[in-house]
C-alpha positions in Angstrom: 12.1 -42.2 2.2 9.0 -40.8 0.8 7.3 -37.7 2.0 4.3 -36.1 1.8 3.2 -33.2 -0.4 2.8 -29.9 -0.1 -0.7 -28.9 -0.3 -0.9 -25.9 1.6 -2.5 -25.4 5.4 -5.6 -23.9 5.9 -4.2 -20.7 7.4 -1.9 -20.5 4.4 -3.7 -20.5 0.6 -1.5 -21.1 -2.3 -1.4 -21.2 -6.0 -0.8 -24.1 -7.7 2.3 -23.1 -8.6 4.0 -22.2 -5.5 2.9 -25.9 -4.6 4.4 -27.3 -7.6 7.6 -25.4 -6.8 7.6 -26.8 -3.5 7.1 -30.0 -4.2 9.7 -30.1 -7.2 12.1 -28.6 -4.3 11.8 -31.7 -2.0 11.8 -34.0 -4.7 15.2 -32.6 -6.0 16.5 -32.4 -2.7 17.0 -28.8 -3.7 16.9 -25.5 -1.9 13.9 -23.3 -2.6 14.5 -19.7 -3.3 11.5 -17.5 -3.1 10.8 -14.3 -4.6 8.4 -11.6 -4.5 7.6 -8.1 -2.9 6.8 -7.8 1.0 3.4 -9.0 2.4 3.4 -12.5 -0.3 4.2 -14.9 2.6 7.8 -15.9 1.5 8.4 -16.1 5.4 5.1 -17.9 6.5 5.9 -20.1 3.5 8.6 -22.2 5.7 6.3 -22.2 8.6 3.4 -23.7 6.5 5.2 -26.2 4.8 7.0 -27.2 8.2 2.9 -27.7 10.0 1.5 -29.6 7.2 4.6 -31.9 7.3 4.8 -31.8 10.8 8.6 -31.3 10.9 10.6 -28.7 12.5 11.4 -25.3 11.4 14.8 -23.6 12.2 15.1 -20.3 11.6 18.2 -18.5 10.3 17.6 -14.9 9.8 20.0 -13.6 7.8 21.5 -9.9 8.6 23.9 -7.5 6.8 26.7 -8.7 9.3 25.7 -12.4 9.0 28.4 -15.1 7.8 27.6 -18.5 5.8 29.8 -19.9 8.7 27.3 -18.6 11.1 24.9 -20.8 10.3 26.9 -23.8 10.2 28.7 -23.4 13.8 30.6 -21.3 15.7 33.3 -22.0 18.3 32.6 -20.2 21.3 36.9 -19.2 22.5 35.2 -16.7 24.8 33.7 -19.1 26.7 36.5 -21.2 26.8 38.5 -18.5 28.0 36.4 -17.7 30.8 36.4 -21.7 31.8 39.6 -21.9 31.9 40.5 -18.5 34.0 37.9 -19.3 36.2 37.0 -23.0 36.4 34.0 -25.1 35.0 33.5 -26.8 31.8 35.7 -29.2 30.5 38.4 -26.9 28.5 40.5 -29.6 27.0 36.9 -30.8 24.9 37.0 -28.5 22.0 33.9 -30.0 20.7 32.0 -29.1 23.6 32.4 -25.1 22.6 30.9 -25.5 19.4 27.7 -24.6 18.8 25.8 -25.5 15.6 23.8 -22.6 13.7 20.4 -22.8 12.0 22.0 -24.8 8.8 24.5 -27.0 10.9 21.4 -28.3 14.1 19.7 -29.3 10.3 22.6 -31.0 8.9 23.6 -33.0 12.2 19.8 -33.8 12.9 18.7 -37.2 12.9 15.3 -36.4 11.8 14.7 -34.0 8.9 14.0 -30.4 9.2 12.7 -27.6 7.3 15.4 -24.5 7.3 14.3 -20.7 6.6 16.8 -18.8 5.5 15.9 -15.4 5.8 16.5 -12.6 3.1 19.6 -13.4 2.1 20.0 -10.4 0.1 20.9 -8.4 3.4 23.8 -10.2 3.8 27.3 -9.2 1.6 27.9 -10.7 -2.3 30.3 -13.8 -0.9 27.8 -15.4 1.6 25.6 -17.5 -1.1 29.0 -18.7 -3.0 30.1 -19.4 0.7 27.1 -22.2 1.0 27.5 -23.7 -2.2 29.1 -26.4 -0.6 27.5 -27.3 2.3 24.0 -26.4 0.2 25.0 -29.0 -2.6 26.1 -31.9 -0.6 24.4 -31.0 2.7 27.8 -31.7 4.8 30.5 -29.4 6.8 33.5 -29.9 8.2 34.2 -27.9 12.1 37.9 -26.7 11.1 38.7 -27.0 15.0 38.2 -30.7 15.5 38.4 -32.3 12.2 34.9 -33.5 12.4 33.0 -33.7 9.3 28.9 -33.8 9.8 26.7 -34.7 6.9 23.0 -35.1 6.6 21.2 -38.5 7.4 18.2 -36.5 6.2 18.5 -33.4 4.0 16.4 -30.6 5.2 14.1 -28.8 3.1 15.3 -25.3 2.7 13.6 -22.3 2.2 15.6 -18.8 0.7 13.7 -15.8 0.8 15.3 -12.5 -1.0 13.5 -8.9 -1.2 15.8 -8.4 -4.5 17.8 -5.8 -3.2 20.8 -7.3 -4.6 21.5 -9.5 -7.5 22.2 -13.7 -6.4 25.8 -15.5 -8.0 24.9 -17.2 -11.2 26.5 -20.4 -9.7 24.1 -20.2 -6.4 21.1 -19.8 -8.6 22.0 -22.5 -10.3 21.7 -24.5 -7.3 17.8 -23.7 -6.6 14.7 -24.4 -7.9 13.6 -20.5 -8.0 9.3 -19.6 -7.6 8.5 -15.8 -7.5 5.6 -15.4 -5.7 3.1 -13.0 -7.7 0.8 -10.5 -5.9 -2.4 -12.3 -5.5 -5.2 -11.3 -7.9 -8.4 -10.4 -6.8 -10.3 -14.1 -6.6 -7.3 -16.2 -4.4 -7.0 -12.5 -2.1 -10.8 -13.4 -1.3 -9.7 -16.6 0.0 -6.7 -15.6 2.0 -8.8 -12.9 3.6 -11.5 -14.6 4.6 -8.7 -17.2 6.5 -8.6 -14.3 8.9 -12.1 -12.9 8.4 -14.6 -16.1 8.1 -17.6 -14.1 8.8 -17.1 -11.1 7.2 -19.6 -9.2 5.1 -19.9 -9.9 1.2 -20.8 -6.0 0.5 -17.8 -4.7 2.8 -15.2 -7.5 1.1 -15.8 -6.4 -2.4 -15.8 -2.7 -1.3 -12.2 -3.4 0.5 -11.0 -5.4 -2.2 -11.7 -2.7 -4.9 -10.8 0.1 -2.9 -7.4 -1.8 -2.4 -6.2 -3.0 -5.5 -6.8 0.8 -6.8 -4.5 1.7 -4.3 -2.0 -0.7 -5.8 -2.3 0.5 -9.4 -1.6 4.4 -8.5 1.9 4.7 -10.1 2.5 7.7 -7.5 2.9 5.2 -4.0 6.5 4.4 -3.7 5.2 1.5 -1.1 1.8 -0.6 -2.1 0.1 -1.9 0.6 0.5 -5.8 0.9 -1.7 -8.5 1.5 -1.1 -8.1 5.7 -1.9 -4.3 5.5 -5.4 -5.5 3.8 -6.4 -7.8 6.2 -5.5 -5.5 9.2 -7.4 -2.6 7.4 -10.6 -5.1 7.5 -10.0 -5.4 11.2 -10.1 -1.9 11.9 -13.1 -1.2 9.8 -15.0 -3.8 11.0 -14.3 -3.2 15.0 -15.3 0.4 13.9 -19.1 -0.9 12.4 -17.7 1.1 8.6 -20.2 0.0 5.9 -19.5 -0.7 2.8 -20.8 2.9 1.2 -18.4 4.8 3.8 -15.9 2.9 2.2 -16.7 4.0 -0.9 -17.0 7.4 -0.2 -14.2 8.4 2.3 -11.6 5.6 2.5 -11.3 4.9 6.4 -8.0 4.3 8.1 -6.0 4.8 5.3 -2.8 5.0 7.4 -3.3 1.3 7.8 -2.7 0.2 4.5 -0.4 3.1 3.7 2.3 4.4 5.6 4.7 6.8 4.0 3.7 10.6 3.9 4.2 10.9 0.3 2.1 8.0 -0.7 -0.8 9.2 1.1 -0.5 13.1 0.2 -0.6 11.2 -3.4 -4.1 9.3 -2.8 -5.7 12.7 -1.8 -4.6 14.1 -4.5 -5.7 11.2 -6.6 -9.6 11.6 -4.9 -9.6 15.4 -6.0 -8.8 14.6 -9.5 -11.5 12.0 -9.2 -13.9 14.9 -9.1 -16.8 12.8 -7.2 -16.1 10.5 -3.9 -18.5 8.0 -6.0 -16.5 7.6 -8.9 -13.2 6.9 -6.9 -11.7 4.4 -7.9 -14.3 2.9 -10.9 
């Protein structure tokens, strides 16, 4: 069955590429791994695709204790126990205490869905290689009952990783991979005025300046990301800033930076400057 494509939504701005890599995802009937550091909307990615194709998302979010069976069921014994010490439920039905995860309620859907899972990287080396299988042929088997359930629809499936471990050869093998780049200054214009319709030309250019200086200083340990901009916008417009006080004293900086060391850095980084004007140029 044919589906639409990916164009983006108007709360969510892509590149051209990220659409292509989408696309080429659902084509392939492929899972979608997604790179890129925090604050490039690997997360809202899922969300966005699953509104414009007006399918349901399932969220799986992955944690360092998290198993790939997890997410493809899990048979509740404790509540069987307690059924059949004290009554209710139908004991003797194993199926009725087993309760699909994000990956399985996809898998045995009858319409398809779109699937986030979650950094994956927080979870230990053997999870990936422990969805090759049901990732490559979209099917599981519950051990307890013998019942195998495959997809009448794949889902579209969406991996987000933060890199802080390195993926199996053999499960990357299995994706079509996009990393998501930090947005340069002319697409940042767009996404910020998708929370910010209104806002003034003068102030914009001064934030956006101010803001990708930030993110060149090789001293912050943690750049400020595309959420931290448009909240930083928010703050200095409810607080009337214009666009000179920008330039001069860099309002609310603990919005768009938040460890000690990074912003003990940036002050030091201003005194070298010699003149608040020249911040920055």
């Amino acid at each position: 069955m044919g589906i639409d494509q990916f164009k983006g939504t108007a709360d969510y701005i892509t590149s051209a590429e990220l659409r292509d890599a989408v696309n080429i995802s659902v084509a392939l009937e492929k899972p979608l791994l997604i790179k890129g550091e925090p604050g490039t909307g690997k997360t809202r990615l899922a969300e966005a695709i699953a509104d414009q194709l007006n399918l349901e998302l399932i969220n799986w979010n992955v944690k360092s204790t998290s198993k790939a069976v997890d997410g493809l069921y899990v048979y509740d014994t404790v509540q069987r126990l307690n059924d059949s010490r004290f009554g209710g439920g139908d004991v003797d039905n194993i199926r009725h205490y087993i309760k699909y995860g994000a990956l399985g309620r996809a898998i045995a859907a009858d319409e398809r869905k779109v699937v986030l899972v979650d950094e994956i990287d927080k979870a230990d080396m053997e999870f990936p290689n422990d969805l090759l299988h049901e990732l490559d042929r979209m099917s599981f088997t519950v051990d307890e009952t013998g019942d195998v359930i495959s997809a009448k629809q794949r889902p579209i499936v969406v991996i987000t990783s933060n890199n802080e471990k390195e993926l199996p050869d053999a499960f990357l093998r299995r994706c079509i991979f996009h990393f998501i780049a930090f947005p340069e200054k002319d697409l940042m214009e767009q996404i910020v005025r998708v929370h910010h319709p209104d806002v003034e030309q003068d102030l914009l250019d001064q934030a956006l300046l101010r803001f990708y200086w930030l993110r060149e200083q090789p001293e912050i340990r943690k750049r400020p990301s595309t959420s931290e901009l448009i909240d930083w916008i928010a703050a200095m417009r409810r607080a009337g800033i214009s666009p000179a006080s920008i330039e001069e004293k860099l309002p609310f900086l603990g919005v768009l930076l938040k460890r000690e060391t990074d912003l003990s850095a940036i002050k030091q980084a201003r005194s070298r400057s010699g003149s608040p004007r020249r911040f920055g140029m």
